[in-house]
C-alpha positions as CSV (number, residue, x, y, z in Angstrom):
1,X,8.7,-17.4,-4.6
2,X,10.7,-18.9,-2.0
3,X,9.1,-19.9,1.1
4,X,8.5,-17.9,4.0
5,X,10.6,-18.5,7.4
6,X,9.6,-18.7,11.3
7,X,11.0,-18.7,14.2
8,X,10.7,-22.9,14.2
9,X,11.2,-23.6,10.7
10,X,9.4,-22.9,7.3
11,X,6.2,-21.7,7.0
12,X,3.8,-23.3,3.6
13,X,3.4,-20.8,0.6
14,X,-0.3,-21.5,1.7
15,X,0.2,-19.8,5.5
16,X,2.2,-17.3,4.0
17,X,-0.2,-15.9,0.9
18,X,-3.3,-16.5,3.9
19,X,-0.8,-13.7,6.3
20,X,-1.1,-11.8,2.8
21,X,-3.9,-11.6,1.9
22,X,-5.0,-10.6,5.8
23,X,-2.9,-7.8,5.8
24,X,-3.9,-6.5,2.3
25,X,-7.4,-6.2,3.6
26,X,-6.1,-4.6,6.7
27,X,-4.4,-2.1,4.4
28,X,-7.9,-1.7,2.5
29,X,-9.7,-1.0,5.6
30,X,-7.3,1.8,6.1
31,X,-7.4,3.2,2.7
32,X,-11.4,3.8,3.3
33,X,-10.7,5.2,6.5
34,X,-10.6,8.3,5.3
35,X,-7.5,11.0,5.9
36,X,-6.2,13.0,3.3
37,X,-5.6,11.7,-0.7
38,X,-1.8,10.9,0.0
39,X,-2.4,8.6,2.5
40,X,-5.6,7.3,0.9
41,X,-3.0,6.5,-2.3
42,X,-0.3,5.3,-0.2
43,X,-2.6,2.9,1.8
44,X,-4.0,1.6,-1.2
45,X,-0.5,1.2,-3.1
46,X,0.3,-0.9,0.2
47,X,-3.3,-3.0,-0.5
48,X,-2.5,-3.8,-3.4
49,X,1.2,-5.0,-2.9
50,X,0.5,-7.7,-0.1
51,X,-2.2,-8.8,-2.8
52,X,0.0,-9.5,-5.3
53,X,2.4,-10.9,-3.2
54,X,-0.5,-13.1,-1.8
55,X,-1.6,-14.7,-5.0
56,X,2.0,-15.0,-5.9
57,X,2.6,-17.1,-3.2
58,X,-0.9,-19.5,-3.7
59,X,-0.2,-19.6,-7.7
60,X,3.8,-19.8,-7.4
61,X,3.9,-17.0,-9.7
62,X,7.2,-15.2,-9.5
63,X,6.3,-12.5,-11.9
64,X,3.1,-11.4,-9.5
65,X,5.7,-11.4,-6.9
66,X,8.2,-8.9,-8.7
67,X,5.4,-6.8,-9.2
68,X,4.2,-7.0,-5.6
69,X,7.4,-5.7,-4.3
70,X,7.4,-2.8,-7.2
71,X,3.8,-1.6,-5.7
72,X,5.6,-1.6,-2.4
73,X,8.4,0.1,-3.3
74,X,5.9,3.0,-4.5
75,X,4.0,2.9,-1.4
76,X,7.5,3.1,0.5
77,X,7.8,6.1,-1.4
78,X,4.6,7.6,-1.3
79,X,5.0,7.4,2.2
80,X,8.3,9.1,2.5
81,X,6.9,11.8,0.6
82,X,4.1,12.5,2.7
83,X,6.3,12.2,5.9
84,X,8.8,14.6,4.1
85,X,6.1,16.8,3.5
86,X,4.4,17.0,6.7
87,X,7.9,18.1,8.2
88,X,8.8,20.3,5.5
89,X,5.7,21.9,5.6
90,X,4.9,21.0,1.8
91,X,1.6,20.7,-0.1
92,X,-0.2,17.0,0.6
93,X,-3.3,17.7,-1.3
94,X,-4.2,19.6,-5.1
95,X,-5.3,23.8,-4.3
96,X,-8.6,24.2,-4.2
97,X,-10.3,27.0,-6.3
98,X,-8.6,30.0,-5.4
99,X,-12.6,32.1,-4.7
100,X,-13.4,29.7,-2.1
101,X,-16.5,27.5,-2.1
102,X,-19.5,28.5,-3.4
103,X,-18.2,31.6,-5.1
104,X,-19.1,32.6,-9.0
105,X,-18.0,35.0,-11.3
């Protein structure tokens, strides 16, 4: 993984994976937030990508980092999606039963 940049120079794969693995739980805090179960997947596709990236950049794993940037790619769509849908006025969440709650046949 190549290292990360600053505005003064280079920053250590150590500093980088640390800003990583901060953000990841940032994105985990926000996936237990609550909202509705697109956002809860998006938010927890994005957890998961700084993750991987993170322990790619401790380990110098390059493969952890291809699929770090795959799991953000499907958050970036995810969240396309959802913005899409909120606009186009299209479904975010599975029907519920069609009676209603607490209905039985």
């Amino acid at each position: 993984m190549a290292p990360a940049v600053s505005a003064g120079g280079q920053v250590s794969a150590n500093a980088a994976g640390l800003f990583l693995l901060l953000f990841a739980l940032v994105a985990l805090s926000l996936t237990f937030a609550g909202g509705d179960l697109l956002g809860q997947g998006m938010y927890g596709l994005l957890c998961v990508s700084p993750l991987l990236l993170s322990i790619a950049a401790f380990a110098d794993a390059g493969a952890l980092g291809k699929a770090g940037g795959w799991f953000a790619v499907a958050a970036g769509a995810v969240a396309w999606y959802a913005a899409t849908a909120v606009l186009a006025h299209w479904p975010t969440a599975p029907r519920g039963r069609a009676a209603g709650r607490g209905v039985t046949v």
